[in-house]
N, C-alpha and C positions, 0 to 999 in steps of 0.2 A: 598587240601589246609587245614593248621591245622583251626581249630578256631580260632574265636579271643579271644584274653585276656585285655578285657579295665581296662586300668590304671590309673593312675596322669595325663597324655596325654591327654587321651579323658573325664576324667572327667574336666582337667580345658577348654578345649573348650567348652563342653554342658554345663556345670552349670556354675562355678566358674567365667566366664566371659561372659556368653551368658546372664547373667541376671534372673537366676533361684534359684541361692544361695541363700540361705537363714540365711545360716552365723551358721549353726545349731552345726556344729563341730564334728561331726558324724566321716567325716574321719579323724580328726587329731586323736582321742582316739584310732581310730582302725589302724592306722598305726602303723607296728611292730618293724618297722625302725628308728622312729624319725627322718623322714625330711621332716616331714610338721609342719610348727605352727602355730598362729591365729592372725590375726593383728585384733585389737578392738578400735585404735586409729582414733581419727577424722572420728568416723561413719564409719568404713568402715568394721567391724565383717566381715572378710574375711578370709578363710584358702589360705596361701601360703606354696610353697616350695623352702628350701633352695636351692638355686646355687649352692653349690659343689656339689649336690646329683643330674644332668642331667638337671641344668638350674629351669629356674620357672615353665615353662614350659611343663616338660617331665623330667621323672624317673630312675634313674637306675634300680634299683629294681622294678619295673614295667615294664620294658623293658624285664628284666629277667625273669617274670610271676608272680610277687606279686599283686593282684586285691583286697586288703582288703578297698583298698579307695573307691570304686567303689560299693563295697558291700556295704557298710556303710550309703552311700549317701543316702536319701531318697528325691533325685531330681532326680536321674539320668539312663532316659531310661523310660521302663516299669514300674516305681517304685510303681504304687499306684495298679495297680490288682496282681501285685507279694505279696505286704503288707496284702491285701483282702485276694486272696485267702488260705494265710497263718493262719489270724486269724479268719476268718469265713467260709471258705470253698467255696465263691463262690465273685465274682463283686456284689456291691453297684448297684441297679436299680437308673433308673433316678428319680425315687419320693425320693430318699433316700439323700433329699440334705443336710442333718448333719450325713451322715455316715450312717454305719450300726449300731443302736439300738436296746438292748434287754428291756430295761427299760428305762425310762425320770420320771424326782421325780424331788421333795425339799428337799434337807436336811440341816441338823444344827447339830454342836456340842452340847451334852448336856453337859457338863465339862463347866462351867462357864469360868474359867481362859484359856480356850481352845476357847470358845467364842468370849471372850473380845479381846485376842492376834488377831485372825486369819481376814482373809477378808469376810465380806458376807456370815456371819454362820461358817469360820470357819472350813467347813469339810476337805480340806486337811489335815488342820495341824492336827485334830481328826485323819485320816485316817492313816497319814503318824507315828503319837505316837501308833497306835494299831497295826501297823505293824510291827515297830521298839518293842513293849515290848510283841509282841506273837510271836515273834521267824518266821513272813514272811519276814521280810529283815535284814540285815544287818548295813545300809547304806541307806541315800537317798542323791542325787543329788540338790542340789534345786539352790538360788540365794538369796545372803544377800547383807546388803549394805557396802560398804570399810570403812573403820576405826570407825569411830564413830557415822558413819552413815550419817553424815553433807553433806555429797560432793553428796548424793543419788545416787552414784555413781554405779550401781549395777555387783556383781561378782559372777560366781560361788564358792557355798561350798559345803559342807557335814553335815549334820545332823544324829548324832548317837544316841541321847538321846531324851526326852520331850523338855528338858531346852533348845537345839540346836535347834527345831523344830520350838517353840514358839520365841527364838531369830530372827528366819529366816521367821518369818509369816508376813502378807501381801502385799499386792502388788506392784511390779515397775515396769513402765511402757516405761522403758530405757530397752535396750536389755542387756542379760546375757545370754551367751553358756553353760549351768548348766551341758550338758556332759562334760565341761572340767574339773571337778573336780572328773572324774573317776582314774583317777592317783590315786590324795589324800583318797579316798576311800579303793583300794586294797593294797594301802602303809600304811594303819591302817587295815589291814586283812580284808575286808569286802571282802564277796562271792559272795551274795545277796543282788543285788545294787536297788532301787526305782528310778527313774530317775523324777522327776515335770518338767513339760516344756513345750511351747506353741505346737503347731499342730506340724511345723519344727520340732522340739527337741523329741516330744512324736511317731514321727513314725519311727526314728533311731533305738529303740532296734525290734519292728519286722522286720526293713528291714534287719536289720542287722542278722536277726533269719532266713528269710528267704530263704537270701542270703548264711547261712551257713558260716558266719564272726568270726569264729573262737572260742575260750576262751571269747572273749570282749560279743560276743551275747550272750553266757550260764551264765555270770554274769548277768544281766539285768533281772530283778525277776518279775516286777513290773513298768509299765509306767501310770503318770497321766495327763493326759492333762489340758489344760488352755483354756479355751476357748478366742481367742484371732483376733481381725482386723488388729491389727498391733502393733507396736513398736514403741518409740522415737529414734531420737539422743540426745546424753546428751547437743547437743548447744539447745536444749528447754529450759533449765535453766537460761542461761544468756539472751539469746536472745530474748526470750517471756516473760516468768514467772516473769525477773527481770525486763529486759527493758521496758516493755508495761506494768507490773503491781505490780513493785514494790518487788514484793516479793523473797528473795534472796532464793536458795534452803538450805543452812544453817539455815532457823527459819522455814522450811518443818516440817513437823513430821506424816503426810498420807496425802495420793492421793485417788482417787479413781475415776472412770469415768462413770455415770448416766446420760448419754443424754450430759452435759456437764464434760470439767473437774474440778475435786473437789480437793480442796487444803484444807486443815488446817493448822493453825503455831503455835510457839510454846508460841505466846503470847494469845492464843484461839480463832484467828481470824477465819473465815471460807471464801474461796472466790470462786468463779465458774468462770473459764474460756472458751467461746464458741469453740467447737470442732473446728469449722471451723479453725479457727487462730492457731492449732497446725498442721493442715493436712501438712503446707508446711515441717515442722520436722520426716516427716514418714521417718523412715528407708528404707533404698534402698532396704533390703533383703524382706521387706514384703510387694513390689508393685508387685509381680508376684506370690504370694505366694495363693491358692487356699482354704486352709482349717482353715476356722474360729474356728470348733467345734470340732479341737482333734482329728479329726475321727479314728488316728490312735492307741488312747491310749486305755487299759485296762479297766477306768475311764474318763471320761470328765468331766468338774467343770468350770460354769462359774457364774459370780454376777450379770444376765443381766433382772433380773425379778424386779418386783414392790416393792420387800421384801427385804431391806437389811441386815435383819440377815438370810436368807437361800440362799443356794447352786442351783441354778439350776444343776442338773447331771443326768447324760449319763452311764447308763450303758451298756458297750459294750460286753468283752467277758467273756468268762467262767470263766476264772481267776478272775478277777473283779468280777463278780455278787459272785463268792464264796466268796470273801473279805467283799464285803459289807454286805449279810446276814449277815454273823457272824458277822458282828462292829453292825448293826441293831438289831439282836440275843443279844450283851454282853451289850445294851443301850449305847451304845457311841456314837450314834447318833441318830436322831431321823426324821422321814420322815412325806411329806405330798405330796399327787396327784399333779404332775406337772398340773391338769386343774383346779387347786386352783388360778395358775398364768396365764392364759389365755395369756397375752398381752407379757410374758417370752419365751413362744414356738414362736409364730408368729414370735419374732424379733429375736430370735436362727434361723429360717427358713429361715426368710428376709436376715440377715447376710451372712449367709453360702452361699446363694445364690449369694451375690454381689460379696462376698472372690473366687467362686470357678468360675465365670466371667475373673476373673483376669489372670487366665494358659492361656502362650502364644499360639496363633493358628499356631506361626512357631517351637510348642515346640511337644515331644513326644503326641502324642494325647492321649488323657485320658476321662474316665470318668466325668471329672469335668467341660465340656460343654453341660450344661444343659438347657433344655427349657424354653423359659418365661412360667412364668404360661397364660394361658387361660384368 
């Protein structure tokens, strides 16, 4: 009996409807065919397939042996020790509950104007400008806001320059599929793509490496992670933020989340709204989703310490640790002992633990059922 060859088929019954999806968009980039697209309407970041191409369903072209959607997926099957043992050579032990780390630091951009633009120190958008002007990428992947930014509406783009980088810096806490702007990318020549993206998003380019996903995975230069518990729906905006507290997302102008969420507007107000009263807004895609800390990225980067100009960061693999030296090495950034922030590891640990709780017990078994602590 030949093998099997899982396709559109078996990937929309395991993930795409069993409730694993994460809405990450992994296979729509990596289909060669164009008959899958993304619905991001009414919460629902969902990849579907076109009806003429074998129903919603099930594939032509999968049928015939195309598996690039399947590849791509970083939900689907064995995905997270295939991801492991690609970028570090073996499985995450059970104490490793934010991944496999070579380094944990604080960092900050020193570039003032790089500072000011970015979130919590900043270091991406530092990372993401030393990569783009020393010839490591191309291109980066990120999420900016739609038109004028009023509607906080968030989308993927591309960032090719400084100016693009800083236009597209800090945080939204509404989902955005940041691989779907790999199109736009390679349709401006980019080779060497950067991808920014929560845990979902940051482990698409090694599944996709390790799966051997063709052209799509040899672009992918460069993954940074987000350290991330979840996502909104955009009805948070009228629903919560206007309805309960006045505040319309048009006079927004940053967020940011410290225990509470933190609003600013544009008349210099500042207001804090309790966690609790946005959890009903969590995104479908990121109630099953297991990885708070990136694990899968190059780089991890999260704002979750005492310090709001520094970076809590993760560094992961080779790739990475060789990136960061050097930005460290040319002063583009500047570090301090992650045990400066004591109370930033604990709740990196705490978290990852709750997030990695979450993978279904009726779902592929995985490392990410972990022990209470003692």
């Amino acid at each position: 009996m030949p093998p099997e060859k899982p396709h559109w088929a078996h990937l929309y019954e395991e993930v795409v409807t069993s409730g694993l999806c994460t809405g990450c968009s992994a296979c729509v980039v990596a289909c060669p065919y164009d008959v899958l697209g993304y619905d991001d309407t009414d919460g629902r970041y969902k990849p579907f397939h076109v009806p003429e191409e074998g129903g919603v369903a099930d594939c032509t072209h999968g049928a015939k042996g195309c598996t690039l959607c399947t590849r791509a997926c970083p939900r689907f099957r064995t995905w997270e020790p295939e991801i492991e043992q690609f970028l570090f050579g073996r499985e995450r032990q059970a104490d490793e509950v934010a991944g496999i780390v070579s380094r944990t630091l604080l960092a900050r951009a020193t570039d003032p104007e790089v500072l000011e633009a970015g979130q919590d120190g900043g270091f991406v958008s530092a990372l993401l400008i030393w990569a783009l002007e020393h010839d490591v990428v191309d291109a980066a992947l990120v999420s900016a806001l739609e038109g004028d930014g009023r509607s906080w509406k968030a989308v993927p783009a591309v960032a090719r320059t400084r100016a693009e980088v800083l236009a597209t810096a800090g945080s939204r806490y509404t989902y955005s599929a940041n691989p779907l702007a790999y199109a736009d990318a390679i349709g401006g020549g980019a080779e060497r793509i950067a991808l920014v993206g929560m845990g979902c998003q940051a482990s698409a380019p090694p599944m996709m490496a390790a799966r051997k996903a063709g052209k799509v995975a040899r672009r992918f230069a460069l993954s940074i992670g987000l350290l991330c518990s979840k996502t909104f729906d955009d009805a948070i905006f009228p629903e919560l933020f206007e309805a309960s507290y006045g505040l319309a997302r048009a006079d927004i102008v940053k967020m940011n989340i410290k225990g509470v969420f933190q609003v600013w507007t544009r008349d210099g107000g500042y207001h804090e709204i309790p966690l609790k009263e946005a959890h009903a807004f969590t995104r479908e895609g990121c109630t099953s989703c297991p990885d708070f800390a990136a694990e899968h990225a190059d780089i991890s980067t999260g704002g979750i310490g005492a310090y709001n100009d520094w970076t809590l960061t993760l560094v992961r693999t080779e790739r990475g640790a060789e990136l960061f030296d050097a930005m460290v090495d040319s002063g583009a950034v500047e570090v301090r002992p992650a045990e400066e922030d004591p109370g930033a590891v604990t709740l990196l640990r705490k978290l990852s633990r709750i997030s990695r709780r979450r993978w279904p017990a009726t779902a592929v078994p995985m490392p990410g059922r972990l022990p209470d602590p003692a």
